[in-house]
C-alpha positions in Angstrom: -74.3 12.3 28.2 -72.9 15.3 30.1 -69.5 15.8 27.8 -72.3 15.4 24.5 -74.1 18.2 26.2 -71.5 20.4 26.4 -69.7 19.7 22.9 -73.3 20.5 22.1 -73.0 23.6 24.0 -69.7 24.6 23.3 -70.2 28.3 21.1 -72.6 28.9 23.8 -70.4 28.4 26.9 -67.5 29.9 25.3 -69.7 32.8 24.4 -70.7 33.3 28.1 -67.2 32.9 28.9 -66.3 35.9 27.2 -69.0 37.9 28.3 -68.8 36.9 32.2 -64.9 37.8 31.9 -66.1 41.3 31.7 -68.3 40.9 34.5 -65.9 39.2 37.0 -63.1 41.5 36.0 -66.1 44.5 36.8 -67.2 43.0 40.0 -63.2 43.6 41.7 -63.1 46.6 39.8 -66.2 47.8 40.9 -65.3 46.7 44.7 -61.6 48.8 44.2 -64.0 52.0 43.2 -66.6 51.3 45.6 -64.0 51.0 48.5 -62.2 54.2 47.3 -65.7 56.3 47.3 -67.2 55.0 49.8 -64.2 55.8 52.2 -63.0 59.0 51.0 -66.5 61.1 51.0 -68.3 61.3 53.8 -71.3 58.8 54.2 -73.6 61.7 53.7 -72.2 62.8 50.2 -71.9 59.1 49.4 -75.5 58.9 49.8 -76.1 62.5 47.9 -73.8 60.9 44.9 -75.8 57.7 44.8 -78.8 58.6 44.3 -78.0 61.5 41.6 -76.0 58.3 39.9 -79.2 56.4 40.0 -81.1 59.5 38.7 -78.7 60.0 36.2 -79.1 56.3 35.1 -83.3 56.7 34.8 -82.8 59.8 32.8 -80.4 58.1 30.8 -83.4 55.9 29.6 -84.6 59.2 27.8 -81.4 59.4 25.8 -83.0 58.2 22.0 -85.8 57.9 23.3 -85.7 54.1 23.3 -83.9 53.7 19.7 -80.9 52.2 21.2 -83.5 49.1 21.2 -84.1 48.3 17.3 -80.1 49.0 16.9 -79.8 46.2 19.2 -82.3 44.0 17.2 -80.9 45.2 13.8 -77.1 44.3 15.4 -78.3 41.1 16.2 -80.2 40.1 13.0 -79.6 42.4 10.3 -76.2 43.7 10.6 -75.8 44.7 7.2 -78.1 47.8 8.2 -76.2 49.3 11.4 -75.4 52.0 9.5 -78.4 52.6 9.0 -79.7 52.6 12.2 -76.6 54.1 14.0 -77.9 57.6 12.1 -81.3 56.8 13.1 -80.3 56.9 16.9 -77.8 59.8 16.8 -80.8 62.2 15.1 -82.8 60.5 18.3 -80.2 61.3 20.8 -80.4 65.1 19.3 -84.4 65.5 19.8 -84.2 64.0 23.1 -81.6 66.2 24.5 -84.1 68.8 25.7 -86.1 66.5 27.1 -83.7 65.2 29.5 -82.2 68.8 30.4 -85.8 69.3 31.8 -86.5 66.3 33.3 -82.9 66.6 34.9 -84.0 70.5 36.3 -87.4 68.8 37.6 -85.7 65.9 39.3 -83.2 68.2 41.1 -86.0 70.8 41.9 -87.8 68.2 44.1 -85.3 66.1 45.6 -81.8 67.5 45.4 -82.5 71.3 45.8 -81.7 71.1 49.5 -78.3 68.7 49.4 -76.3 69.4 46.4 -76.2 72.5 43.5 -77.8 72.1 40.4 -74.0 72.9 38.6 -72.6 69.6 40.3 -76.2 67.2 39.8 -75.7 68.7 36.0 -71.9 66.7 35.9 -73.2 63.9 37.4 -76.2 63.3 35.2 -74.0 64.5 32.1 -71.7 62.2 32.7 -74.3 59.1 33.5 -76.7 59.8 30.9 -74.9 61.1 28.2 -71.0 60.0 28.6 -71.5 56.4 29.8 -74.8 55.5 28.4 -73.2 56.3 24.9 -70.4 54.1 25.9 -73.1 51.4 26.8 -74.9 51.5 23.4 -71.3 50.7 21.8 -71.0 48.1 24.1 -74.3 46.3 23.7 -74.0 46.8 19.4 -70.8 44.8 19.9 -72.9 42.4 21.9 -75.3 42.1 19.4 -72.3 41.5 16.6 -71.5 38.4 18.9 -68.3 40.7 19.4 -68.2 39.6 22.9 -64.9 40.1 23.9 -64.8 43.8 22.5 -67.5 44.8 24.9 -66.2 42.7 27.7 -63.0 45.0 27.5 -65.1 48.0 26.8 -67.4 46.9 30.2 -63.9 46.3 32.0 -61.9 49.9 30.9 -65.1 52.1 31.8 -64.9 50.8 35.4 -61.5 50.8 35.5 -60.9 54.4 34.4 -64.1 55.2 37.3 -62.2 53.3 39.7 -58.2 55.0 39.1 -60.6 58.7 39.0 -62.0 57.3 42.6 -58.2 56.3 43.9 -56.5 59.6 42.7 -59.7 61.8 43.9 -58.8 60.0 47.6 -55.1 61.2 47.4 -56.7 65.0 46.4 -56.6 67.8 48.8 -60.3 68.3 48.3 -62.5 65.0 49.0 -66.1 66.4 48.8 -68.8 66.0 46.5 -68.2 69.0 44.4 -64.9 68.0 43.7 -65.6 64.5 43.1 -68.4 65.3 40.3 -65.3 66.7 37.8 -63.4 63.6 38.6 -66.2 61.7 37.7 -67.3 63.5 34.2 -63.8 62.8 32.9 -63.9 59.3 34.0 -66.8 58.8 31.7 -65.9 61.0 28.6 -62.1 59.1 28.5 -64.6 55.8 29.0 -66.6 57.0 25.4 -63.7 58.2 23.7 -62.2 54.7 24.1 -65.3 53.3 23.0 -65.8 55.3 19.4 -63.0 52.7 18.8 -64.8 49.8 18.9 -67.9 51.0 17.0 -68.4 49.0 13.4 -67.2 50.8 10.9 -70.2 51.6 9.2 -70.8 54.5 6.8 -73.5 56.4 8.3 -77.0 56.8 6.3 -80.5 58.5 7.5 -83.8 56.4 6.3 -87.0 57.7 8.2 -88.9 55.1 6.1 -87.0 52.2 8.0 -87.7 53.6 11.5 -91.5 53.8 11.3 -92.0 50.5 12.0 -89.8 50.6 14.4 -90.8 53.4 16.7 -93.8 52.1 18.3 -91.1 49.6 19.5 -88.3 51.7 20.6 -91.0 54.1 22.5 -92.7 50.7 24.2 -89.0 49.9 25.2 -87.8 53.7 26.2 -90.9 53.7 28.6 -90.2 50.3 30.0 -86.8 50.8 30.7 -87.8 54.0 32.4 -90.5 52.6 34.4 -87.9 49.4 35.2 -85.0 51.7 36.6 -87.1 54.1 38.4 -88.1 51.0 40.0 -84.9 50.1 40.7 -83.8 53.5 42.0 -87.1 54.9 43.2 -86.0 54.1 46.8 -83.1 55.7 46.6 -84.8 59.3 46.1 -87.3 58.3 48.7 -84.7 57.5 50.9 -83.1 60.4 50.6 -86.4 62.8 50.8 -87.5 60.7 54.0 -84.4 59.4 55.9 -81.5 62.6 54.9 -78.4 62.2 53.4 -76.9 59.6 56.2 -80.3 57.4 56.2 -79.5 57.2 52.3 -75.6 56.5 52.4 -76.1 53.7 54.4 -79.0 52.6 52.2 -76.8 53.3 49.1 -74.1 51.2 50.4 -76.2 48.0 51.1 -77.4 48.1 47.8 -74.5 48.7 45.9 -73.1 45.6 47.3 -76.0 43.7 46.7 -76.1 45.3 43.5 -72.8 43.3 43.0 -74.1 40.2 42.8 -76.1 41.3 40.1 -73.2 41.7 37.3 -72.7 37.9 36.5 -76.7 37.4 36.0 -76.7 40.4 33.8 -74.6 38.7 31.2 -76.6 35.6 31.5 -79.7 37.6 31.2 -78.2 38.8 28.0 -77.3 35.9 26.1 -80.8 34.6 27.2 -82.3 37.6 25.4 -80.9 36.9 22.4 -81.3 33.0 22.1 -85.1 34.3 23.1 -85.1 36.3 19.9 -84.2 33.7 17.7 -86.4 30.7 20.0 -89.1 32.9 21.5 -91.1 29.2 22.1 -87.6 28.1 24.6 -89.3 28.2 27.5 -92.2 26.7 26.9 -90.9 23.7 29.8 -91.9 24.1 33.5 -88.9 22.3 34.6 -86.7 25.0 32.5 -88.6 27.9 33.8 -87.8 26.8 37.4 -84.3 25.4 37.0 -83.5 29.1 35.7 -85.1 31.0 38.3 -83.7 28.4 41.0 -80.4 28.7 39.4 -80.3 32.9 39.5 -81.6 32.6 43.3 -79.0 30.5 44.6 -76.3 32.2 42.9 -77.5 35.5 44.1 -77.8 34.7 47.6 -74.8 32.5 47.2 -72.8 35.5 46.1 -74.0 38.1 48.8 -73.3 35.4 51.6 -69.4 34.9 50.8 -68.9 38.6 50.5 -70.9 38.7 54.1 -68.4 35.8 55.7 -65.4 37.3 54.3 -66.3 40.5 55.8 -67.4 38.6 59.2 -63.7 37.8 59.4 -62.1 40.8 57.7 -64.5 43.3 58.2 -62.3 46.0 57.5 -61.4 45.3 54.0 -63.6 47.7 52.7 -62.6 50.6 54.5 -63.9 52.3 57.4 -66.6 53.6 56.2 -68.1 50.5 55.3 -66.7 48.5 58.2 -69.4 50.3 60.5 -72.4 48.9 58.1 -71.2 45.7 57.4 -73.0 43.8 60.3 -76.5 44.7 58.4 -75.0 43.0 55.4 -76.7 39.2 56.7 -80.0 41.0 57.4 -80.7 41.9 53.8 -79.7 37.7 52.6 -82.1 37.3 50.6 -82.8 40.9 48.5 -80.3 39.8 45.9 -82.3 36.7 44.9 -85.6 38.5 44.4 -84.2 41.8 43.3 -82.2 39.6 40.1 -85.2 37.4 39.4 -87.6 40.7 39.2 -85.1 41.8 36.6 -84.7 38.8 34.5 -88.4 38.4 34.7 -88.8 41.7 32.8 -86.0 40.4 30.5 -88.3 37.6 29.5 -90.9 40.1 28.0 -88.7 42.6 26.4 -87.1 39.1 24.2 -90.2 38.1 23.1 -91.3 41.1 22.0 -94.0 42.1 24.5 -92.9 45.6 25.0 -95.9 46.9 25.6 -97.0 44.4 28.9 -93.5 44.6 30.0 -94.1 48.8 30.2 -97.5 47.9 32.4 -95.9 45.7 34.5 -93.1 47.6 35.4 -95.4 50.4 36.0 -96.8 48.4 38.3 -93.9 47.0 39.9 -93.0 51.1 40.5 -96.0 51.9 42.1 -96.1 49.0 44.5 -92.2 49.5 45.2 -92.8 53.1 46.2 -95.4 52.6 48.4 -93.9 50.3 50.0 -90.2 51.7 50.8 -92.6 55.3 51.6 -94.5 52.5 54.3 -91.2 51.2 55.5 -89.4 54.7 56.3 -92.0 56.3 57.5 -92.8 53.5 60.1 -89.6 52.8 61.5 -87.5 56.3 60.4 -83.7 55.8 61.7 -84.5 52.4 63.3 -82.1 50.2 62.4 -85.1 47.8 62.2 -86.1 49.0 58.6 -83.2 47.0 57.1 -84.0 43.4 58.0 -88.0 44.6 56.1 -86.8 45.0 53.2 -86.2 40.7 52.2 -90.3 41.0 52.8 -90.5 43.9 50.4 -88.0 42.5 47.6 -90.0 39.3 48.1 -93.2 40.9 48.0 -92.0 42.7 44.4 -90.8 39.6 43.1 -94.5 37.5 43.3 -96.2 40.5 42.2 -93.4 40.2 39.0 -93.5 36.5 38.8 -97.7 36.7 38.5 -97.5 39.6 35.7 -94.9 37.9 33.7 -95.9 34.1 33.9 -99.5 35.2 32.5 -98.0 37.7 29.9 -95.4 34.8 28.6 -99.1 33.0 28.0 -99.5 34.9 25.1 -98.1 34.5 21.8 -94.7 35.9 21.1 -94.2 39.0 18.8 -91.2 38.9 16.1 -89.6 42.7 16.1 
């Protein structure tokens, strides 16, 4: 029965194959870079860099203002109409330009004004919202073409070319933040000029009368996405504002290798999406619904736990730097596991169509999320206590998500 199943089942685990290829060969990359940052800035600018990364990654969400998201559908459904669509998003990217410039100002006015110029936040958030996002819409058209081993290489050169910038900046005679923000902008524009490669060759057209349908969509998803990695990054920013720079590189490097574990479920998450496009009815079985969610979990926690035995015994593998942080490592077990199953729960909602209750839920999520990390730092402050809080608040997040999502996926599914 098992070897029926998986002749069954063979496009599907070849296809995941290819796609976790990029994501295992991005995890060691993404260690190598980590390991060269982390222990060539101080863990004060590592902290500053992190959390204009994770600013430039929310603002990055304004880029198109959402219309990256009916490429992806037309990609994966319509192909014959890329062209299409691809002008459609650059005239997007155009009007949302200003946009983001202001935001970006805003952003720095409030949080960064104090740690880091508004010249070097400008490269980072250049280089993350504009640089490598367009390098991510290439990748994820290619995902929709079922091209998965283009944008498995595409996934696997960007880090690599982020990780070489990170080795050669620690050989540099000037290893501060300043410095690093050039090295990084070029990391990201040889990243997108790779990618233009790998785009379809399509010849371009503009049709405003196939994009009205679709902007009620794209707008639903460009808020949600928002909303989901302001989430994600919120604490971050309030981290930084409450705790200082050192408060925040510690925080930054906890989560970057929790973040780690992430990768793997990411392309899962992805596949699931578009099987959910085609079946949005799939999960209609409770035994499904929980095998899945049990399944991301164990592989989650699974994942953090090795990386926190093999840096038991070698715990200065990493560097230095981390060394001196990798005993909180076991206190924060479980945040992977909720933190991944938050995120695939919102997933859920964006592949059947329910843009719209996905934006109010993450808006939700956001809210509680903030309060919450503001609650934690202000309580405890430098205590090292604050760390072993936040498997309560990831876990706390995740019912809240689990509740909004399970009565959402009640509701009929809407074909995009």
């Amino acid at each position: 029965m098992i070897v029926r199943q998986l002749k069954q089942q063979a496009g599907i685990i070849r296809d995941y194959f290819s796609v976790i290829s990029g994501s295992a060969g991005r995890v060691l990359i993404s260690l190598a870079y980590f390991v060269a940052l982390a222990n060539t800035l101080s863990i004060g600018d590592f902290g500053v860099f992190a959390t204009a990364s994770a600013t430039g990654v929310v603002l990055s969400r304004l880029v198109s203002f959402g219309f990256v998201s009916p490429l992806y559908r037309i990609a994966t459904v319509k192909p014959q109409l890329i062209g299409a669509y691809t002008g459609g998003y650059l005239a997007a990217v155009v009007l949302s330009l200003p946009v983001v410039a202001i935001a970006a100002w805003a952003v720095h006015a409030v949080f960064f004004g104090g740690d880091i110029s508004l010249l070097i936040f400008a490269l980072i958030i250049v280089a993350e919202a504009l640089f490598w996002r367009s390098a991510e819409v290439i990748i994820i058209v290619n995902n929709g073409l079922n091209r998965f081993g283009k944008a498995a290489i595409l996934v696997v050169f960007g880090t690599v070319t982020r990780a070489v910038a990170a080795i050669l900046f620690a050989f540099s005679a000037e290893k501060d933040l300043a410095h690093w923000a050039w090295w990084y902008l070029a990391a990201n524009g040889v990243s997108l000029l790779v990618a233009l490669w790998f785009y379809p060759r399509v010849k371009l057209r503009f049709a405003p009368a196939l994009y009205k349908r679709r902007i009620a969509d794209a707008l639903a998803v460009a808020g949600a996405e928002i909303l989901f990695y302001v989430q994600m990054e919120l604490d971050k920013l309030l981290v930084l504002s409450i705790g200082g720079p050192r408060i925040a590189g510690i925080y930054a490097i906890l989560m970057r290798l929790v973040d780690l574990t992430a990768l793997p479920i990411r392309s899962f998450n992805m596949m699931l999406v578009q099987r959910l496009m085609r079946t949005p009815d799939m999960l209609r079985s409770l035994k499904m619904k929980v095998g899945l969610e049990g399944g991301i979990f164990l592989v989650s926690i699974g994942a953090l736990a090795a990386l926190a035995l093999f840096l038991y015994f070698f715990p200065g593998a990493l560097g230095s730097n981390v060394a001196a942080i990798v005993a909180l490592l076991p206190l924060v077990i479980l945040v992977p596991g909720f933190r991944n199953l938050a995120e695939y729960q919102a997933e859920l909602l964006y592949a059947r169509g329910q843009s719209g209750l996905r934006t109010a839920n993450l808006a939700i999520l956001t809210c509680a999320k903030a309060l919450l990390i503001y609650l934690l730092f202000t309580h405890f402050g430098a205590d090292d206590a604050w760390v072993i809080w936040l498997n309560a608040i990831f876990a706390a997040l995740y019912l809240l998500s689990l509740v909004l999502t399970y009565r959402g996926l009640r509701l009929p599914a809407k074909r995009v």
